[in-house]
N, C-alpha and C positions, 0 to 999 in steps of 0.2 A: 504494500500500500504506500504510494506517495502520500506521504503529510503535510511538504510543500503543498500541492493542489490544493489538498483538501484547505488548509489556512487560508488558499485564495479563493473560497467559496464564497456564496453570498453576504454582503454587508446590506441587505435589506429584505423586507420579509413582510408577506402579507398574511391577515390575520381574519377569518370572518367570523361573524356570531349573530347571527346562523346564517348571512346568506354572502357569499364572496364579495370581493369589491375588485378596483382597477389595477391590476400591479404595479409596484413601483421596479423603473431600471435598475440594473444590477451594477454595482462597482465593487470594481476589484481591487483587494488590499493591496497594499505592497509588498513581494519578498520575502523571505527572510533571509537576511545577511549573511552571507559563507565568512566561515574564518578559516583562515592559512594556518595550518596547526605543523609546529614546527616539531624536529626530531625529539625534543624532552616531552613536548608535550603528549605526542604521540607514545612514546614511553610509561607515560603519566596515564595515560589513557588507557595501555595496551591491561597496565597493572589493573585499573579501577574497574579494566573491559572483565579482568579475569573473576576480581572477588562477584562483581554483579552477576557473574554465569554461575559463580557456584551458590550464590544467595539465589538467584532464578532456579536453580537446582533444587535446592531447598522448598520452594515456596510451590514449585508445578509449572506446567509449560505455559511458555511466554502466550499471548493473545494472536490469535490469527492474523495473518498480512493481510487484512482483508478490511472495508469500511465495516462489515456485517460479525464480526471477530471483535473488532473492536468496540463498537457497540455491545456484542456480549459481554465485554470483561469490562467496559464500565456501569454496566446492567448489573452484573454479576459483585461489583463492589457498592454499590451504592444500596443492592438488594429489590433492586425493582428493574423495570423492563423499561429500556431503551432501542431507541429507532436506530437505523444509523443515517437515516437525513437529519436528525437532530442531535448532529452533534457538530462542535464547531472549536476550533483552536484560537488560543491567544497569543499574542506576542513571544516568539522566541527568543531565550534567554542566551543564544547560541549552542554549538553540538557540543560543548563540553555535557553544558546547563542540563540541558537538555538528555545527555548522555547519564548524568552521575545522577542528577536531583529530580530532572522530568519537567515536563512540559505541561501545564495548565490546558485541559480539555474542558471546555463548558458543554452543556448537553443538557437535552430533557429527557425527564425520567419521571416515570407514574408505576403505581403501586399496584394497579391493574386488580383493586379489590370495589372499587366503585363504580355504579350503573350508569354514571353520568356520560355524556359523551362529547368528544373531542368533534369541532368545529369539521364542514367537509372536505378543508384542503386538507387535514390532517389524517383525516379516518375514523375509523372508531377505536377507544380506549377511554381509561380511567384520567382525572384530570393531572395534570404535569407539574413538575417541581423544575425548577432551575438550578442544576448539580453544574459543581467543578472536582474535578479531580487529577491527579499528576499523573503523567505517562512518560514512562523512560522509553526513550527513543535510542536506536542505535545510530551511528554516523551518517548511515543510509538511510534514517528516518525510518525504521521499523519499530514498530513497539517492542517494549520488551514488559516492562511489568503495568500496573496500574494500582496506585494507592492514594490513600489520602483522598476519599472521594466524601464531601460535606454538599447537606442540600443548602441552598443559600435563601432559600425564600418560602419554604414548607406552608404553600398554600394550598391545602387539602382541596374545600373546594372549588377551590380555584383553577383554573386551566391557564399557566402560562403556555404560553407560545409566542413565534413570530421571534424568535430569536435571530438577533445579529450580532453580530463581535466582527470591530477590526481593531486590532494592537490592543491599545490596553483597554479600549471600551468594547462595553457590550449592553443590548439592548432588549426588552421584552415585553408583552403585551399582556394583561392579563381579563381574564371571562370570568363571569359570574353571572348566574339565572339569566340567560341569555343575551349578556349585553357585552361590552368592553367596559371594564371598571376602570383600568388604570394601564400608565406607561411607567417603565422604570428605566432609569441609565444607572450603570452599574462600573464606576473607575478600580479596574480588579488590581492597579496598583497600591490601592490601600484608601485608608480612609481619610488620610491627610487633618483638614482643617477642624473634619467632621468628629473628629474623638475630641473632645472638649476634656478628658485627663490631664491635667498640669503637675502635678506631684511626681515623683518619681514611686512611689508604692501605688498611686491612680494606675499610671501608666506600667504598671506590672501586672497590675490584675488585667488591668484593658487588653494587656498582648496575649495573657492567658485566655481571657473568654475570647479573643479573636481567633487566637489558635483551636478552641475547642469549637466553635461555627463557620468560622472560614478554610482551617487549611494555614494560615499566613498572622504571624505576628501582629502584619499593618493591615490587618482583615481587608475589607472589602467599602468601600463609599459608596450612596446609593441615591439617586434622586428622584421620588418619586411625582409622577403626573397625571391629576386627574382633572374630568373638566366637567364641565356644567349640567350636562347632560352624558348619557352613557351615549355609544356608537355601535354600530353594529356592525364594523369592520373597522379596523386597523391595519395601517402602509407604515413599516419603518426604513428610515433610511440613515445609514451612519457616515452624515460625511465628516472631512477634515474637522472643523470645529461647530459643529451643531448635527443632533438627531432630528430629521424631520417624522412630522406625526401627522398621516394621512386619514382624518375620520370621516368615515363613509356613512351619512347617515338613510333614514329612508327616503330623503329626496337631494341628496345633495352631498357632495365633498369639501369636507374644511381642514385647512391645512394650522398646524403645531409646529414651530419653533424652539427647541430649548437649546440656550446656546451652553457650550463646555464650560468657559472661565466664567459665565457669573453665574450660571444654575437657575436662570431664570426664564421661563418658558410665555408665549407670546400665542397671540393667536386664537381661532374653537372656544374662547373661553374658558382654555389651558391653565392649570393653577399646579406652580412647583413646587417641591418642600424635598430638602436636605435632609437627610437622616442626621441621627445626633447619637454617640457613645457617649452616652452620660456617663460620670463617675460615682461610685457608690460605698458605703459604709462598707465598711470589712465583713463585719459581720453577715450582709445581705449578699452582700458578694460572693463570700462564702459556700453559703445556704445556696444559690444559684445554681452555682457552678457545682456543687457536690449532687444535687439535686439534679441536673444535666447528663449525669455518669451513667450510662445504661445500666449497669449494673449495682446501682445504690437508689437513684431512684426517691420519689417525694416520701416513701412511708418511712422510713429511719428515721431524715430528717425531723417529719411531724412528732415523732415518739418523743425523741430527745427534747422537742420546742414542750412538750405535754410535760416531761419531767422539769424542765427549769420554768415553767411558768407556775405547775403543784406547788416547788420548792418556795419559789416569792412567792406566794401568797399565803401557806404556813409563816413564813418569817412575819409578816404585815401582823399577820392575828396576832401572831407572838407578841411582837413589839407594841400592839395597843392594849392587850392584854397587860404589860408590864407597867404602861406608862398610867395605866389604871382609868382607860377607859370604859365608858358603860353605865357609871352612875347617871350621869344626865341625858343618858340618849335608851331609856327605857320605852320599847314599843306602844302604842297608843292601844286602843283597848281590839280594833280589829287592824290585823297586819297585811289584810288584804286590799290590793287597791282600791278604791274607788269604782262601780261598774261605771261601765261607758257611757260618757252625756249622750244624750239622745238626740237625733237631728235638729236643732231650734234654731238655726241659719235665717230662716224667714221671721221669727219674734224680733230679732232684731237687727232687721235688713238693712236700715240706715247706718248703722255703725257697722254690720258684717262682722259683730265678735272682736273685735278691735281696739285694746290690745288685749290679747286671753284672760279671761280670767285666774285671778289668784287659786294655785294648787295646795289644798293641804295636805300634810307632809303626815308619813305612817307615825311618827315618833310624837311622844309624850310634850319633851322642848323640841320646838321645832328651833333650828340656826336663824341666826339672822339673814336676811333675809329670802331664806328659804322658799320656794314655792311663789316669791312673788317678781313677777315682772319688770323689767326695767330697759327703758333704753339706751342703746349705746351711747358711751360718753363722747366717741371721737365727732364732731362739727365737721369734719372735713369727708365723711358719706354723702355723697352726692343725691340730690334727690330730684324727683321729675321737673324738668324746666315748666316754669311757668304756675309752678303750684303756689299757694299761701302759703302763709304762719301755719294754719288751722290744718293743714295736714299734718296727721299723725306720724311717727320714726318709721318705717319700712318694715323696722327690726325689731324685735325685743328678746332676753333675755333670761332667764333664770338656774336653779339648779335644783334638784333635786337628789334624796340620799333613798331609794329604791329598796338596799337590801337588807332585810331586817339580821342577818348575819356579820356583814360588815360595815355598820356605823359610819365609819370613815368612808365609806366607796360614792363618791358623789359621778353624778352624771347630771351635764350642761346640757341645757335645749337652748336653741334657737327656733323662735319663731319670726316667722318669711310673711309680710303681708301682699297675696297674689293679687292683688287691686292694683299696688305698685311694682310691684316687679315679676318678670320674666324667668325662666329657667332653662338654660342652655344645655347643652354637654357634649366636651372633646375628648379625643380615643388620646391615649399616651404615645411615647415616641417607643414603648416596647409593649406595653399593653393596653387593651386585647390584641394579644397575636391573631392578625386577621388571619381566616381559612379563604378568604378570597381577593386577597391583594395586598398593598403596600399599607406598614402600620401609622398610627395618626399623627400629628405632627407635634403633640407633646406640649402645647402652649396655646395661649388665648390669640381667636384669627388677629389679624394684623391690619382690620379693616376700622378705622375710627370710629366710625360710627357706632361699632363695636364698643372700643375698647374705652367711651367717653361716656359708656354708659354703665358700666360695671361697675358694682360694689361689692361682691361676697364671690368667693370662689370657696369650693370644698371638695373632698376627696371621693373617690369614686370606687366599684366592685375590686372583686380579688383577680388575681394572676390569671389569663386563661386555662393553663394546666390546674386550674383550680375549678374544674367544672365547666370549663366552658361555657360562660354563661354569655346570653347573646347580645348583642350589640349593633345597634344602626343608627349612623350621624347624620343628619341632615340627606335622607333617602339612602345613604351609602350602606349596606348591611356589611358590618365587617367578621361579625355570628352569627349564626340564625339560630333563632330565636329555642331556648330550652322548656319543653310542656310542663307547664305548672309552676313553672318559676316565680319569684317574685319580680315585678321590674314596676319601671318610672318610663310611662312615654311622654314628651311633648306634640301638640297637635299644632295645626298650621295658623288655625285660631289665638295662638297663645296657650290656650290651657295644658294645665299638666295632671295626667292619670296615674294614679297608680292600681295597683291591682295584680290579681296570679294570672300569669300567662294559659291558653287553652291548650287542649289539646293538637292543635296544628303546629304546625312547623315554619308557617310563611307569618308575615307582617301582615297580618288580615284577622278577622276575626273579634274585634272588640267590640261589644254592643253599643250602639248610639255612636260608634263611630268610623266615618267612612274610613275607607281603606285608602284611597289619596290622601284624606285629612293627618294619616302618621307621621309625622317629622322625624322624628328620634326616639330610640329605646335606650333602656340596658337594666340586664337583669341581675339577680344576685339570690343564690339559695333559694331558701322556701319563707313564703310570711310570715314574719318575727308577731304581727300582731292584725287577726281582721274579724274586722266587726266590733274590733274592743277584745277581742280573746287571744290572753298569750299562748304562743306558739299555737296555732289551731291545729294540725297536724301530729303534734308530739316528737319532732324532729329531736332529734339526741346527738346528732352531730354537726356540729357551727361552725366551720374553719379546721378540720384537722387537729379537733379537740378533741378530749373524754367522752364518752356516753354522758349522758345528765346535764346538769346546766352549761359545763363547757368551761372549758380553763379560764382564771382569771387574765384579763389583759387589756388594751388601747382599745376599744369597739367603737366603731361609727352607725348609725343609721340613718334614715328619713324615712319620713311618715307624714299623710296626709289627718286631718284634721275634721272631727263631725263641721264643723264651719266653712272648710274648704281652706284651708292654709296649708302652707308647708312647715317640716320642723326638723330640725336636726341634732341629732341626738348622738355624743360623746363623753365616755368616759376611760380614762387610763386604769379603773383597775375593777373592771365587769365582766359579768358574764353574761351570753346572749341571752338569759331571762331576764339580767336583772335589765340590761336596757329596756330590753321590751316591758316589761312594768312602766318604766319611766314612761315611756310613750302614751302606754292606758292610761297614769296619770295627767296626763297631758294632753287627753280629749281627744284620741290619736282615733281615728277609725281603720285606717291602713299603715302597718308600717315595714321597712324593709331593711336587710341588714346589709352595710357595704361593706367599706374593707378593716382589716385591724391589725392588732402587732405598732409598736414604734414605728415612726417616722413615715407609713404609711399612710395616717388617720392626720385630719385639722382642718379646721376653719380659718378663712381671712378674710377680714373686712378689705376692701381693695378702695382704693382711687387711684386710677393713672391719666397723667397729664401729654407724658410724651414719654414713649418705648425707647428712641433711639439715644437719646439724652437720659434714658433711666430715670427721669422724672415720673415717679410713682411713692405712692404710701399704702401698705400690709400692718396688719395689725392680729396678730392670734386672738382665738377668741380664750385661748387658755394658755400661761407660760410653759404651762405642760404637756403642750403638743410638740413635738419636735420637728417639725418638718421648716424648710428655709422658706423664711419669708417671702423668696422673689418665688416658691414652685408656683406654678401654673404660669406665671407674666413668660421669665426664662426659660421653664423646662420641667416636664412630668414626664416620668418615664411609665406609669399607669395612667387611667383617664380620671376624667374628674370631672366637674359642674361649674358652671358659671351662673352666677345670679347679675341680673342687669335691671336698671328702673325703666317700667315698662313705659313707652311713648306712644301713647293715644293719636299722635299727628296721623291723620290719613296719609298714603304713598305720596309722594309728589308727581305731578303730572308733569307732563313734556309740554312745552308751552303753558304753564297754569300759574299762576299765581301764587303766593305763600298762603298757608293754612292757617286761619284764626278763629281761635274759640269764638264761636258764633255770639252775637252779642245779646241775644233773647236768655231765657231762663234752660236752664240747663237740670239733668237729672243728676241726684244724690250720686256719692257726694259731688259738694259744687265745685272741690276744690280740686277735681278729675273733669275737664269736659269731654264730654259725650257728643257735641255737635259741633261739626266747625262748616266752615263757608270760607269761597274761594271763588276769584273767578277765572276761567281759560278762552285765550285767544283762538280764534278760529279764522276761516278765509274771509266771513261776513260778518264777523260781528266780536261780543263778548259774551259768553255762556257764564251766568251765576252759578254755581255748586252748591249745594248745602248736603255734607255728612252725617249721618247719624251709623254711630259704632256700632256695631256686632252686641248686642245683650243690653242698651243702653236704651233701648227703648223697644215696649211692648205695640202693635198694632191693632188697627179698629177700621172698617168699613162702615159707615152708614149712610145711608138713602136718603136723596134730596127729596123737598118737599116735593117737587113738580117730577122726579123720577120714580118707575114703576109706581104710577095714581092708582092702577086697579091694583096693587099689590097690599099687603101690610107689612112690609121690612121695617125694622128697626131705623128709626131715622136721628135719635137722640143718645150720646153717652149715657153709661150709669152716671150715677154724683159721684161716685167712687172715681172713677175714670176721669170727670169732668173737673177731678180737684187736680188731675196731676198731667192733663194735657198740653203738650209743649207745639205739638205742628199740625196744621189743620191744612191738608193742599186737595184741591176742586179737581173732582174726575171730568164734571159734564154731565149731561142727560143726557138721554138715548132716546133720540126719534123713535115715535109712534112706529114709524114703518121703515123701521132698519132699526130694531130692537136688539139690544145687549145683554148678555147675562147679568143677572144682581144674587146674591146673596147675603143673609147678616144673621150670625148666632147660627148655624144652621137652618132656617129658615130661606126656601127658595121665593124669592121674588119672579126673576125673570129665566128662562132655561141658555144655556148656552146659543149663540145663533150664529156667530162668524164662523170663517173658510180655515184654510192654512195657515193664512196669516195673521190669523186673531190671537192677541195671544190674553193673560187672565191676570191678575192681582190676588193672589191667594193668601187668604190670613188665617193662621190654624193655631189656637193654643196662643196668638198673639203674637207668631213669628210670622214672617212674611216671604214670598217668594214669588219666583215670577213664571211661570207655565203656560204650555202651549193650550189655550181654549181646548182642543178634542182632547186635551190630558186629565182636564178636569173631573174629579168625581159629584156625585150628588150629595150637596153638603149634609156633615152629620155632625153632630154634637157642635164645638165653639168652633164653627169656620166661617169665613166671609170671603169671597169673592165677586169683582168687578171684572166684563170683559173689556179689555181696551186692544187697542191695535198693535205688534210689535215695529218695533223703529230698529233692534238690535237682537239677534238670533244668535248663541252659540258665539259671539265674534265679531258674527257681520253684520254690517249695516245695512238695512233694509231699503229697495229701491222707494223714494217718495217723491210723489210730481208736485214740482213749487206751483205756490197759492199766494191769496192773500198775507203782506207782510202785517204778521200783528206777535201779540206774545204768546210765548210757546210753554212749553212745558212736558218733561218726560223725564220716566221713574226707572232707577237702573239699580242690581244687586251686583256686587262681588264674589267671588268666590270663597271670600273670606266672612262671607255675612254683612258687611256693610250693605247700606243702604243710602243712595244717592238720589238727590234731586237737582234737575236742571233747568234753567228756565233762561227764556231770552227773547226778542225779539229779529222772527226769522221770518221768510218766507213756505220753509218747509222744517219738520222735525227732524232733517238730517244734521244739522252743525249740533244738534242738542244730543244726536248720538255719538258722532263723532265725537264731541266731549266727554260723555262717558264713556266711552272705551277705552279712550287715552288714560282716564282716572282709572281705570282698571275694573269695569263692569263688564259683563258677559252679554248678561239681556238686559233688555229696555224696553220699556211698552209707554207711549207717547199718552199722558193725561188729560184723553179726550174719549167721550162716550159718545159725541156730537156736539149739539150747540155747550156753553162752559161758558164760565168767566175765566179772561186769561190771567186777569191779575191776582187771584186765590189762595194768598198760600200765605197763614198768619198766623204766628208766634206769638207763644206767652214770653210775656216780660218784655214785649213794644208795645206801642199803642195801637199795633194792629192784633189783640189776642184774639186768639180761638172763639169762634160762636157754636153756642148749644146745638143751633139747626142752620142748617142751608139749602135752599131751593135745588141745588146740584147736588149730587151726590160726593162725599167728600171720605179722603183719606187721612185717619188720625193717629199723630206719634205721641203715644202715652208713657209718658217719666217712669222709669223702671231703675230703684237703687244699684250700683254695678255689687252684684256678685264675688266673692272671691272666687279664683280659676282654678284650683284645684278639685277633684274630684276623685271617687272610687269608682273602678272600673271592672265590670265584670265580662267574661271572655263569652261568645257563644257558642263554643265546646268545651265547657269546665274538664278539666284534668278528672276523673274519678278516684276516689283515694282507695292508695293501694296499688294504683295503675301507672303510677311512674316511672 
């Protein structure tokens, strides 16, 4: 087998998922460089020629001279099954190198134990890993041995492919549930800039763990690329200084840029991230790397953590036993929590439970300030632009002593108010080890808008060799997802869920919520606490603990609230019951266990002003966390959570105006608005906007006086209604003889009567939506529906022949739930769609039944407010308190217990 050739194989590589795309041209490496090897050397050689034939002797015969030989015997080391079109050489060290040490082969390799199947340039098989391993070549370039074969990227279910290498780069595509997830560049000269080790004992263990996952001291440097959307084919091409990245979508091909020297990719809406060899405590480093050995493996390790965590926490009793604790911390008369408050979220919707209520404490003297709430002292917590005094701290605070065993064992809550703030979460720069691509980027995105909103970050699940629990960032699944787990999703609305995962395997499945609506998961163990009951399961194993409560140590958790809060829950010397108590104390309805051990586990209060300048302020929530103040801003090697104050600003539109708290009366509290107004440029004019948020206000339909005469619809609010009405905007009548459907309360007035293009104003339960007229059902219980005409379908804009120029008016929804009103003086209702779709509405249905007033639409708290009746038929926005956004979520295939 020539080696030369095979080195001058392809430097680019096409990649489909599922359906091919256009191939990119092939270029040819260069060479590799002959050396004159003089009489000693050859001497030198003849010697090292001999011991290598008798160590080959030793070991079995050399690898066939064949591409297909060779592929065996790098199949045959790596213990899985290799092609021999997928395998590919790196830069030659020259024929000594080459001769004594061996020559770096990169290749793909699958384990041919998975149903899944490889793309149709490939063929069928199990999904592929990206191996290197060493190949002693003779002078002639024949193989002689094969060792030292490491996977580099052990993405199960992942399918890499599309491999290229020339010199010392090499490139690779990676699949997941049918799409392209991600691009890597891989500099196999080492990791350079990228090992952030400075120490001389850092960079000893760094060479160790490199050597034990790459093969090489200076491991491996790796840049990973994903983009905004998945592709359905992938073009690599490697040239001189940039990998280009050809994505073939379903109607079109976009080209990727990443250039060599600055690692920054352009282009598709291409987004790079550098890998990072972070540096780590002895002791963790340790435990890793010992834990990494095939043949030692996690359970030793656990045993040993079980005996020295037993040991500290006999000693702790001991020592407060001497110091003669116990007189003052006599249990109270019952040692058992508190049962669970009961849903009372609506008694008092105006304040939303805000700030929690004072917890009382199982103990006789309670501490000072035990059980009761307080907010953070630091002033420099950022809070929502534009709010008052009179908004309440975000955050509060207390502690609770949980176990009636150890007196001393205290566990901090935080409580999170979901009214103002948001909850994110990023994968680390080593955990979760994704099964289908490149891992997360270890730190908070880099996008301002982002990072100017942040105030709490905190830590997140265990190790993936710790169960594998599953994991998906912002659409990107980097786990799938484990039956029955505990997890925390965020939805596209804002809100955040938590709740036990169903029996399914995919990102689907949670009730009351669509399956596009998921943004982000991640899971951990089994429910530390639901419905208010610890442990509901009876789990006995927490972390590679004991049977029973589980060793004492650092425990973190989070847990949703009967109120709808968030809360997070830390202590350094608990065990997973006794947190979970804490949490039932704490009104917890859901709660979940994330990670523990030192330096793992901690909260931070965050403000940063500017990354590049390290202009930022961290603040623990406990001096007895240990984790470094800059983790998550710098660098997290596991993933973690980001808390931001949530910004009510509607999107900004292209051509639109700046957004302002509408100047009418606004729904509870006032120091959140719920409605803003804007206006946007168009070809003919100026379109007015008015916003009304997602859950900020409830809907109402009723019948103008002069609309449906032969009918009896509702034509008047309750007084309930009528105290807390905020927008009152005129549909129109409906000609005698081109009649409209009317509905109100359930109660039918008039029956549906437009074509295709009629479309409907549907109010159910007070939510509103906007549907195609034949979609509509026969109303039943609290719905109300008006027909009006659509202006905007799915997207588009509906054709409408210009008229009389007078004022207009049309009502558009989001996909987010917003709800928009637009109004102008036009000739036809096309600029008032085209305004809303810019704003980011889907549909649109034009606020005419027929004849109307156009000027209709009036706000409480102007002196144009709401009237009780109107001749036309009118649509009303009723003040609805905002909600906190957290909730429990139940799956629609529960896990059955026993069944996991």
């Amino acid at each position: 087998m020539d080696v030369e050739a095979e080195a001058r194989s392809e430097v680019t590589a096409l990649a489909t998922s599922p359906a091919p795309g256009p191939a990119s041209p092939s270029v040819p490496a260069p060479p590799r460089k002959r050396m004159r090897i003089g009489a000693r050397a050859l001497r030198i050689g003849a010697a090292c020629g001999a011991i290598g034939a008798l160590v080959a002797i030793a070991r079995g015969a050399a690898p066939k001279n064949d591409p297909r030989g060779v592929a065996d015997a790098l199949g045959e080391a790596a213990g899985a099954k290799v092609l021999p079109e997928d395998v590919r050489w790196a830069a030659s060290g020259g024929v000594i190198d080459d001769w004594i040490d061996g020559r770096w082969a990169i290749f793909l390799a699958s384990d041919g134990t998975s149903a899944a199947q490889r793309g149709p340039q490939q063929g069928a098989g199990a999904p592929r890993d990206v191996w290197r391993a060493r190949v002693r070549l003779s002078p002639e370039g024949h193989p002689i041995e094969v060792k030292d074969a490491h996977n580099l990227t052990q993405t199960e279910l992942g399918d890499d492919h599309a491999l290229v290498v020339r010199g010392k780069w090499a490139a690779y595509a990676t699949s997941a549930y049918g799409a392209e997830q991600s691009v890597s560049l891989l500099d196999l000269d080492g990791e350079g800039a990228q090992n952030k080790a400075a120490s001389l004992a850092d960079r000893a263990m760094a060479c160790i763990t490199n050597v034990q996952r790459t093969g090489a001291c200076g491991g491996v440097a790796r840049v990973d690329v994903t983009f905004e959307s998945p592709a359905r084919a992938v073009g690599l091409t490697l040239g001189d200084a940039s990998l280009r990245i050809d994505l073939a979508g379903d109607r079109a091909v976009q080209t990727a840029m990443l250039d060599f020297a600055t690692g920054e990719a352009t282009g598709a809406g291409a987004h790079a991230e550098p890998a990072s060899h972070l540096p780590k405590r002895l002791s963790h480093w340790a435990v890793d790397t010992v834990r990494a050995v095939p043949w030692i493996g996690p359970a030793p390790i656990a045993w040993l953590e079980e005996k020295v965590f037993a040991l500290r926490d006999d000693a702790k009793k001991l020592a407060f036993k001497v110091k003669g604790g116990g007189g003052d911390t006599d249990l109270a008369a019952s040692t058992e929590p508190a049962a669970a408050p009961l849903d009372t979220s609506e008694a008092s919707i105006e304040t939303a439970h805000w700030p929690p209520p004072k917890i009382t404490t199982i103990w006789k003297t309670p501490e000072p300030g035990e059980g009761e709430w307080e907010a953070p002292k630091m002033t420099w917590i950022r809070k929502i632009p534009g709010t008052d005094a009179s908004a309440p701290s975000p955050f509060y605070r207390t502690y609770l002593r949980p176990d009636e065993e150890r007196p001393y064992a205290k566990v901090l809550l935080v409580a999170m108010d979901t009214r103002q703030l948001d909850l994110e979460m990023e994968a680390g720069s080593e955990d979760p080890r994704p099964l289908t691509g490149p891992t997360g980027p270890g730190k908070l995105p880099r996008d301002p808008a982002v990072l100017n909103r942040v105030v709490a970050t905190f830590n997140g699940g265990f190790k993936t060799e710790h169960g594998y629990y599953g994991m998906m960032v912002h659409k990107r699944v980097l786990l799938p997802p484990q039956p029955g787990a505990a997890s925390v999703v965020t939805l596209r609305d804002g809100r955040v869920g938590l709740g036990s995962w169903g029996s399914n395997k995919t990102m689907t499945g949670l009730v009351g919520v669509p399956d596009d609506d998921l943004v982000s998961m991640r899971q951990n163990l089994d429910a530390l606490v639901d419905h208010g009951q610890v442990n509901p399961i009876g789990r006995s194993l927490w972390g590679y603990s004991a049977p029973g409560k589980g060793v004492q140590t650092e425990r973190s958790a989070l847990c949703v609230t009967t109120a709808g809060h968030l809360m997070y829950a830390w202590g350094d010397d608990v065990s997973a019951t006794t947190l979970a108590k804490a949490m039932k104390m704490g009104g917890c309805d859901y709660g979940m266990h994330l990670d523990m051990n030192p330096f793992h586990t901690g909260f931070l209060f965050t403000r940063i002003d500017d990354i590049k300048s390290k202009r930022y302020q961290t603040e623990l929530l406990s001096p007895g966390m240990e984790i470094p103040k800059e983790r998550y801003i710098e660098w997290a090697p596991k993933d973690f959570f980001y808390v931001l104050t949530h910004d009510p600003t509607p999107p900004g539109i292209d051509g639109g105006g700046v957004w302002k708290a509408d100047g009418g009366s606004q729904p509870a509290p006032a120091w959140m608005p719920g409605l803003w107004s804007t206006h946007v440029e168009v070809s003919h004019g100026s379109v007015d906007v008015l916003d009304v948020e997602s859950g900020r206000a409830s809907w109402r339909i009723r019948a103008g006086a002069k609309d449906a005469p032969m009918g009896t619809p509702l034509r008047e609010l309750s007084a309930e209604d009528a105290k807390r009405a905020l927008v009152a905007v005129g549909l129109g009548v409906a000609d005698a003889r081109h009649p409209r459907g009317l509905a109100t309360q359930g109660k039918l007035a008039v029956p549906m009567h437009g074509g295709s293009e009629s479309g409907a104003i549907v109010v159910k339960d007070g939510r509103l939506a906007i549907v195609k007229a034949a979609d509509v059902a026969p109303p039943d219980g609290d719905v109300d529906f008006a027909e009006v005409p659509f202006v905007l379908l799915d997207g588009v804009v509906m054709a409408d022949s210009p008229g009389q120029t007078m004022m207009r008016a049309a009502l558009g929804t989001t996909p987010e739930g917003r709800v928009m009103i637009a109004r102008g003086s036009f000739a036809s209702d096309t600029p008032l769609a085209e305004a809303l779709k810019r704003a980011g509405c889907t549909r649109a249905v034009a606020l005419d039944r027929g004849s109307h007033d156009p000027s209709l639409l009036h706000r409480a708290g102007t002196p144009n407010a709401p009237l009780a009746r109107y001749d036309e038929s009118v649509l009303y926005a009723i003040a609805t308190p905002m909600k906190p956004r957290a909730f429990r979520f139940d799956a629609a295939a529960p896990v059955a217990p026993g069944k996991k």
